[in-house]
C-alpha positions as CSV (number, residue, x, y, z in Angstrom):
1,X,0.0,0.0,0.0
2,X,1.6,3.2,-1.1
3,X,1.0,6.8,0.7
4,X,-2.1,8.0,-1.3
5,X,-3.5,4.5,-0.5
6,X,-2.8,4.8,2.9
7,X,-4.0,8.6,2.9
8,X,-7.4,7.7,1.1
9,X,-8.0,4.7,3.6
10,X,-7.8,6.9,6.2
11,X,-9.8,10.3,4.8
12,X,-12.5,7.1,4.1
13,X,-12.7,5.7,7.5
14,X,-12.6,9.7,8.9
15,X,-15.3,10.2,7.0
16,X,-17.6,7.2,8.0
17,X,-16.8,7.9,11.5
18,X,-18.2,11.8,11.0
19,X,-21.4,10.3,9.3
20,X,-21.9,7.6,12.1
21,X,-21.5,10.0,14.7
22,X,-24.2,13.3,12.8
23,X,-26.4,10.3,12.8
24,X,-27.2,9.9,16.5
25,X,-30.8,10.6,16.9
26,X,-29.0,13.2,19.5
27,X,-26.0,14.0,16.6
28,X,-23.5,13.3,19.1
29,X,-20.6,16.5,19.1
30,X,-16.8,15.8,18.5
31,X,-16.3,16.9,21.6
32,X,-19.3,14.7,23.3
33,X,-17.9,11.8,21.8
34,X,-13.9,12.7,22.5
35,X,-15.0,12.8,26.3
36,X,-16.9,9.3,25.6
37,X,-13.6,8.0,24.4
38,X,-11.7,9.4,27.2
39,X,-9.3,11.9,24.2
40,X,-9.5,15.0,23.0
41,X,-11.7,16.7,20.7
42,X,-8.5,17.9,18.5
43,X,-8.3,13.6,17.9
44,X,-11.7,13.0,17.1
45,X,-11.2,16.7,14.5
46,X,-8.1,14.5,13.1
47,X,-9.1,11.4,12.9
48,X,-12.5,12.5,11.1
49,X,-10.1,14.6,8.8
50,X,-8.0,11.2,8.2
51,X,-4.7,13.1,9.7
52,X,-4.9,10.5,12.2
53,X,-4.4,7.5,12.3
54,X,-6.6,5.8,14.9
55,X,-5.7,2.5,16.4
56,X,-7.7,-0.9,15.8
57,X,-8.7,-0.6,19.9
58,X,-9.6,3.0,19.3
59,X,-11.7,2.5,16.1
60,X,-13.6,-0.7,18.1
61,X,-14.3,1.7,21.0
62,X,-15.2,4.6,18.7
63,X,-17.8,2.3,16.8
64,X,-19.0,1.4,20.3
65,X,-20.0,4.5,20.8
66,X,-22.0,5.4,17.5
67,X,-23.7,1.6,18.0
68,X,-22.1,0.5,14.7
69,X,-20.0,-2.7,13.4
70,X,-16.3,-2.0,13.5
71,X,-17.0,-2.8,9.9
72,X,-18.8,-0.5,8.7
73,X,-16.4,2.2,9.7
74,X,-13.8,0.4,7.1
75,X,-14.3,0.7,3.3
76,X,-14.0,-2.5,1.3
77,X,-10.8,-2.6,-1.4
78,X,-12.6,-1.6,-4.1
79,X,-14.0,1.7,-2.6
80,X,-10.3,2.9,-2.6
81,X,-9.2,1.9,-5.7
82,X,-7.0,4.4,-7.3
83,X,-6.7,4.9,-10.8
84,X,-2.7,3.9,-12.3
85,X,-3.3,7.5,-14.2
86,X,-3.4,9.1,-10.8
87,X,-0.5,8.1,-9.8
88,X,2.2,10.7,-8.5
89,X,3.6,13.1,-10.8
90,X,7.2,12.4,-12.1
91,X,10.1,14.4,-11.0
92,X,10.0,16.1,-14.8
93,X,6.4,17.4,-14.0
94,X,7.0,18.2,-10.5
95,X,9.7,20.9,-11.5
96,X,7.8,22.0,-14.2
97,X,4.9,23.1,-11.5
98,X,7.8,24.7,-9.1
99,X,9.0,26.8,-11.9
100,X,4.7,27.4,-12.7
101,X,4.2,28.2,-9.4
102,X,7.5,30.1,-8.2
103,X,8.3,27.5,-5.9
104,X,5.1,27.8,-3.4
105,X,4.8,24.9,-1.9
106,X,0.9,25.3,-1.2
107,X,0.1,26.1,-4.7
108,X,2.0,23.4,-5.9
109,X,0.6,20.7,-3.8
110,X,-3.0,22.1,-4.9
111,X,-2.6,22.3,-8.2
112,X,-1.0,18.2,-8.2
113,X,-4.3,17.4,-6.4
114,X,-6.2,19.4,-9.2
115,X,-4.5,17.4,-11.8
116,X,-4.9,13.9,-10.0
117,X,-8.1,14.4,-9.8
118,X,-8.9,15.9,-13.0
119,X,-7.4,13.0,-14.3
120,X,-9.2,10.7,-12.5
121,X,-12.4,12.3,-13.3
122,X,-11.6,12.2,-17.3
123,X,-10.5,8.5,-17.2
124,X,-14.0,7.9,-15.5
125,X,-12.6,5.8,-12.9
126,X,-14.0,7.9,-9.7
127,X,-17.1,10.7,-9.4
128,X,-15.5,14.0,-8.4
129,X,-14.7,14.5,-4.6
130,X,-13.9,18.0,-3.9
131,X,-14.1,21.1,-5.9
132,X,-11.4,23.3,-6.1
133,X,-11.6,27.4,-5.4
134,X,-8.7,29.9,-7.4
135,X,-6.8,31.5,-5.1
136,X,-6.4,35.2,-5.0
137,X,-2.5,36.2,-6.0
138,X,-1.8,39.9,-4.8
């Protein structure tokens, strides 16, 4: 499993965790459900966000909690599937986007993300997933 496997695994289960958790007849709070777990809200923001990577004991206990099966919070292999054309940029295209974008890191990483997924998109293999804003340049 490379990195933007790994990354996409995570973002999935973050994101099945947040739509367990808004759909407690009471819509249990981060931080309601971070003092149920006995951590902090800032974990529950992170794991939900996939920027954490939450333990097997922690994941069982969170899916306690929302009165789901541990499975459910997982998506099967197929959900993360990601297409061979989406794969990283080579080191040719990556310096041609520093010299495109001055060298700013943050525009260079959103723009790679841009591409990736417009490529995704165009080869049909996934629906789109975020939409992208232009940022204003002074």
């Amino acid at each position: 499993m490379n990195n933007a496997d790994e990354e996409a695994l995570y973002r999935s289960v973050g994101e099945r965790i947040r739509t367990a958790r808004e759909r407690q007849p009471a819509r249990l709070s981060q931080a309601a459900l971070a003092k149920k777990l006995e951590i902090s809200r800032a974990s529950i923001v992170n794991i939900e966000a996939g920027r954490q990577h939450a333990p097997l004991y922690l994941l069982w206990k969170i899916a306690r909690q929302l009165d789901v099966e541990l499975l459910s919070l997982i998506p099967a292999t197929a959900e993360l599937a990601v297409a061979p054309s989406a794969a990283i940029l080579d080191d040719e295209m990556r310096e041609e986007l520093k010299k495109y974008t001055n060298g700013d890191a943050a525009t260079e990483s959103a723009l790679s993300s841009f591409i990736a997924q417009a490529v995704e998109q165009l080869s049909g293999s996934r629906a789109p997933t975020q939409r992208f804003t232009r940022r204003k340049t002074s």
